[in-house]
N, C-alpha and C positions, 0 to 999 in steps of 0.2 A: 522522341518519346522514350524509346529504348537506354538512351545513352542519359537521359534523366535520372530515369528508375535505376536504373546500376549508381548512378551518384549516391544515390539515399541507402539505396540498398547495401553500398559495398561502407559506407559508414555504419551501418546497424549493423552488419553480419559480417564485418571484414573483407579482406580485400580479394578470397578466395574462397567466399561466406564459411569458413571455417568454425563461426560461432554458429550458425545454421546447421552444421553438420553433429556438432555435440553435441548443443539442445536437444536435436528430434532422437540422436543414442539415448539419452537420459531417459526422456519420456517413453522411449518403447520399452527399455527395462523395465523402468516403474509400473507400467502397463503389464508385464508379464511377470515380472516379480508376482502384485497383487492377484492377476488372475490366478497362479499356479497355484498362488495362498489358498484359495476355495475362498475369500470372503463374498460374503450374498448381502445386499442392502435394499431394499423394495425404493425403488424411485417411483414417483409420478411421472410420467413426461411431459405434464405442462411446467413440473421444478426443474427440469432439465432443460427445458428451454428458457426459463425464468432463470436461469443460473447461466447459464453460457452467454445469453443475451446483458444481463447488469453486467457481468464480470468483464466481457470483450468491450464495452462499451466504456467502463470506467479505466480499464488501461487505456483506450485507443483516444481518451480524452485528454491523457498523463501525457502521453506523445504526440498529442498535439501542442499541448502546453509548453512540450519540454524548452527553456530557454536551448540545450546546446544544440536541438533541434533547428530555431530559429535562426543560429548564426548560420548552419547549412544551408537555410533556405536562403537568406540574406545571400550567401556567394551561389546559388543558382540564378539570379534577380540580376544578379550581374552579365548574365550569357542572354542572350536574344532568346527570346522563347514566347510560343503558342500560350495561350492562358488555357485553354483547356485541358491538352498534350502534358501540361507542368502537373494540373489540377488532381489529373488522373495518375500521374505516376506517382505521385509524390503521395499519394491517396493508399495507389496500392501497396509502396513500397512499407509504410504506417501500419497499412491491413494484415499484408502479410506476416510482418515482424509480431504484429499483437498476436494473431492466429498461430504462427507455429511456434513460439515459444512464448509465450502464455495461456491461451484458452487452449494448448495442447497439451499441455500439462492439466489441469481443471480434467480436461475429457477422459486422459487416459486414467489418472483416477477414478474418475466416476465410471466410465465404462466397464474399468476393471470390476466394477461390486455390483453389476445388476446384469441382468438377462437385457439386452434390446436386439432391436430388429433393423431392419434394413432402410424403413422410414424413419423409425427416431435419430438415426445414424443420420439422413438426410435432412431431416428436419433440424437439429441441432448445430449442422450446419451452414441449412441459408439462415438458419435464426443466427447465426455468428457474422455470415456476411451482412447482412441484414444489419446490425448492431453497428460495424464497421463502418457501411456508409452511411445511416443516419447520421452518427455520431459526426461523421466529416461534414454533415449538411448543417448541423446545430451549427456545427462550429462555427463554420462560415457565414451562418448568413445572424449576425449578430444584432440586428436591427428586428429579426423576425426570430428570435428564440422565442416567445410564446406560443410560435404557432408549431415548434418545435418542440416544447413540451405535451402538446393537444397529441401533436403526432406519436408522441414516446406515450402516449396514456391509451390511445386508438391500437398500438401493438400488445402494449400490455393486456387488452382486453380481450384482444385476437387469441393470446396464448389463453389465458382461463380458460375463454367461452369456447374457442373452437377450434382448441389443442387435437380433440379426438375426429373432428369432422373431416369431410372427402372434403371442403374447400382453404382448410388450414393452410397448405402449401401453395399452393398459388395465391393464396392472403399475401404470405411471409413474400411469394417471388412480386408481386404484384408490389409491393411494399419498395424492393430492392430497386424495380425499376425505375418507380419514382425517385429512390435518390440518385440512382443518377443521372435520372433530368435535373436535377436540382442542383447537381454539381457541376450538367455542363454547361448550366448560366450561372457559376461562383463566377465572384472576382479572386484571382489565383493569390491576391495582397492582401486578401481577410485571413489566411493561412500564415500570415509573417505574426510571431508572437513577439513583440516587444520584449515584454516583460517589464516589471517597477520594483525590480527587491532594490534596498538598501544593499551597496558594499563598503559602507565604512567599516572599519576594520575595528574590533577593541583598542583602544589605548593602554599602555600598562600605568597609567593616570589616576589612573581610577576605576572600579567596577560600571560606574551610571553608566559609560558609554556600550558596556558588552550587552547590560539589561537592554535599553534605547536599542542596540541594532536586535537582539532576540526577538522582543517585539515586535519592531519594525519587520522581522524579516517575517512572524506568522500570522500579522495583520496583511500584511504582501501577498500570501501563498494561502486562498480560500480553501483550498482544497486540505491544507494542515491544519485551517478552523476545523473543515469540515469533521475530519478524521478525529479529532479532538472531541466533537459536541457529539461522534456518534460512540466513542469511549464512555461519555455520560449516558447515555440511550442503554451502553450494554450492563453499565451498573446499576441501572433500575430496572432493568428485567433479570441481573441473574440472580437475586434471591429467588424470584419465581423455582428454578432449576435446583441452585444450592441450598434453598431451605426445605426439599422435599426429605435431606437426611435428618434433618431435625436436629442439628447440631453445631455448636459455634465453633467445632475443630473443622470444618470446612471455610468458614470466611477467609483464613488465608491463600485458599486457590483462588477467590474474589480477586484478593489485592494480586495475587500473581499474575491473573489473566488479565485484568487491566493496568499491567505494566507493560504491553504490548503495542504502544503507538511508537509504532516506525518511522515518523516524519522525524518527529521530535529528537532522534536519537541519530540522525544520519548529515546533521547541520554543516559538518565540517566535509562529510566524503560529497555531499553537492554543490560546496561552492569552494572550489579548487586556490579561489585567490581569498579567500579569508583564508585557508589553511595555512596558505602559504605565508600572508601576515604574521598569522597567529605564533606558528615554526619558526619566522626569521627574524622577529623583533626580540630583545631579551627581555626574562619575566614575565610572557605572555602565558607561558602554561599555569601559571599561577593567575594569573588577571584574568586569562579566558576561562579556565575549567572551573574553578568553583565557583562562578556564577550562571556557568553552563549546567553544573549538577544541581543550582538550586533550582536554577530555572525548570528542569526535567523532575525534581522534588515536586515544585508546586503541583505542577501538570497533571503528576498520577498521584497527588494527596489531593486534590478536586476532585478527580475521578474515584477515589477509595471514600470522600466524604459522601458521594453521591450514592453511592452503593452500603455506605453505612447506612444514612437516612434511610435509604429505599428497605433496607431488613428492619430496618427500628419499628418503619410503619407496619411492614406484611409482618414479619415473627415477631420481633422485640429480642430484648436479651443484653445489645451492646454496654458491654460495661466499659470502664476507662483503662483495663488490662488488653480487649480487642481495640482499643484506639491504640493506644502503644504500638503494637502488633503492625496494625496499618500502617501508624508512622513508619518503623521502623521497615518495613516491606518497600512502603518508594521510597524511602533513604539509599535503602540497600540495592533498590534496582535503579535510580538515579546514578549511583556509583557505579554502577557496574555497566552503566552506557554509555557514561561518559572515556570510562578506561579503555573501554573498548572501542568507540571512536577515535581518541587521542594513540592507541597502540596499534590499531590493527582498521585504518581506512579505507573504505572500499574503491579501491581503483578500476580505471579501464572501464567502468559503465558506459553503454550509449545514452539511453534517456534517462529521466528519474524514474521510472518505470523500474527500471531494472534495479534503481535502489532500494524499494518501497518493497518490491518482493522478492530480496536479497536472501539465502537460506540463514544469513551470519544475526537475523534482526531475531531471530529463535532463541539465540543463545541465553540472551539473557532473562526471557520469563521463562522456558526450561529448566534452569538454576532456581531462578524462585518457586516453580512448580514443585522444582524437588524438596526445596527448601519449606514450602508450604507442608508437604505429605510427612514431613519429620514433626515439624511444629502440629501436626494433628497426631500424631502418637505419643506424644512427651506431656508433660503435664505445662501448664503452658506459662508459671515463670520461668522453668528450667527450659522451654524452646525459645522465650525472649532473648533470657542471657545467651544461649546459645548465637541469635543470630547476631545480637551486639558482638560477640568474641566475634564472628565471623568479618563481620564488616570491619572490625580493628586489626584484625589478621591480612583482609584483600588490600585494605589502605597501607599497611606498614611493608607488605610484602613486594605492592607495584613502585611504592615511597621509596623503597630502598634499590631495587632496579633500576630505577630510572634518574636517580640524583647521582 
């Protein structure tokens, strides 16, 4: 079991867990940084369990998933091994990686801006373990995920109703036990992810085939639906937010903030052998990138028409000078994803986990945020033109670099 867990382990964290060791420098900073700050934030404790329990949960889902996960596990399937002994390391080796370098970050944030105690401190944490092996018991037992939903809805109801009570924590420990009865009658081979993306590669033939595999590849990957339809969820609730200023020089932090879907923009750094096509064949930066940038265009002009309607109904207002605006905002961050992909790929990741909440996916709605906060000070044909010069400036200046 020992010599399992180090297999998985020493591919997530290195071969001397070296990435183990920065991670958790990172997060103690940030932890002290923020505390020394003085900031105060009034948490609930049933949102802090609510927040540590979805967030551990949907990474430790990510790294289940992760195809280059799956080939690891594929060469452990090769050694003799116990199913349960596999079950469990390979369980914790998962747990632990979500837990100290993801949901420890989340914590030391959060922890840094509110007062807590020495239960919420525990409680936050079996609610982490907790989230951990459900999430492994979902996984597994793939014939009985409804009953695995009932159960994700039975915690949920634990945390509301009886966050503050003396039997909260033995709920949550009570909870933990049963997964792992429940994992140690898995079959160890519901854990092998296949996977079904497409890797044909673009053609430099034609554009139909790059669209054909784009599709294909986020028909393939629910979880980049998912991320997708919940980008339409947040443009019909943020006029709720942004129309409380009463003004349509805010819509462009709309179009900023939903220029923020990470999947969509990371295509090339998660699958290492279309990159490699795309680099080795000639005329492919041209065949692949601008129907890559149309394609990341559509995407967040869905999302900006969704967020227009949503103001047109609650405020009103939109005129065809803020559609422009819109347009030109996922033009311009379409472009600045793809350059940024095609320049600067993100190497050396273990799951896609670690692509999804890379600090590099910031960059480019940052640039539009700023870009939003200028175009709400300026009169707004002159913050148009402005950002048209800008995007003929980014195209002419990478255009010329790179030919």
């Amino acid at each position: 079991m020992k010599m399992m867990f180090k297999a998985v382990a020493k591919k997530l964290f290195g071969a001397k867990y070296e990435g183990l060791k920065k991670t958790m420098l990172v997060w103690l900073v940030v932890f002290w940084g923020i505390r020394i700050a003085g900031l105060q934030i009034q948490i609930a404790p049933f949102i802090l369990y609510l927040m540590v329990s979805t967030f551990t949960a949907g990474v430790m889902w990510q790294a289940l998933s992760s195809e280059d996960n799956a080939a690891n596990m594929k060469n452990l399937f090769m050694m003799p091994f116990e199913p349960q002994k596999l079950i469990f390391s390979y369980t914790a080796a998962l747990g632990i990686y979500t837990l100290l370098t993801k949901t420890a970050g989340l914590m030391a944030v959060v922890l840094a801006v509110f007062l807590w105690s020495g239960r919420e401190l525990l409680g936050s944490i079996l609610c982490t373990v907790n989230a951990i092996l459900m999430t492994a018991c979902i996984y597994s037992q793939k014939k009985y995920r409804s009953m695995g939903f009932v159960w994700t809805g039975a915690c949920i109801a634990v945390i509301f109703l009886l966050w503050d009570s003396v039997i909260f924590l033995p709920a949550v420990t009570g909870s933990i036990v049963l997964a792992l009865l429940v994992l140690s009658g898995a079959d160890a081979y519901s854990f092998y992810h296949t996977g079904n993306r497409s890797r044909k590669a673009a053609r430099s033939s034609g554009h139909y085939s790059v669209w054909r595999y784009l599709f294909r590849y986020l028909t393939a990957h629910k979880n980049y639906l998912l991320n997708t339809v919940i980008m339409w969820g947040v443009g019909c609730v943020l006029p709720v937010f942004l129309g409380q200023m009463d003004s349509v020089s805010v819509m462009p932090v709309g179009f900023a903030i939903l220029s923020l879907n990470t999947p969509l923009c990371i295509l090339l750094s998660c699958d290492p052998a279309l990159e490699q096509a795309v680099r080795f064949l000639p005329g492919q930066k041209r065949a692949f990138c601008i129907p890559y940038c149309l394609f990341i265009f559509l995407c967040n002009m869905t999302a900006d028409v969704v967020f227009l309607c949503s103001w047109q109904i609650r405020i009103g207002g939109v005129t065809g000078t803020v559609i422009v605006t819109a347009v030109i905002f996922a033009l311009q961050s379409a472009i600045g994803s793809v350059l940024l992909e095609w320049l600067c790929p993100i190497r050396g990741w273990k799951t896609e986990s670690d692509l999804w909440h890379h600090p590099r996916k910031y960059i480019v709605p940052a640039i539009m945020l700023l870009i939003a906060g200028v175009v709400g000070t300026m009169p707004v044909r002159t913050a148009v033109l402005t950002i048209l010069l800008g995007i003929e400036s980014i195209v002419l200046l990478f255009g010329c670099r790179r030919c």
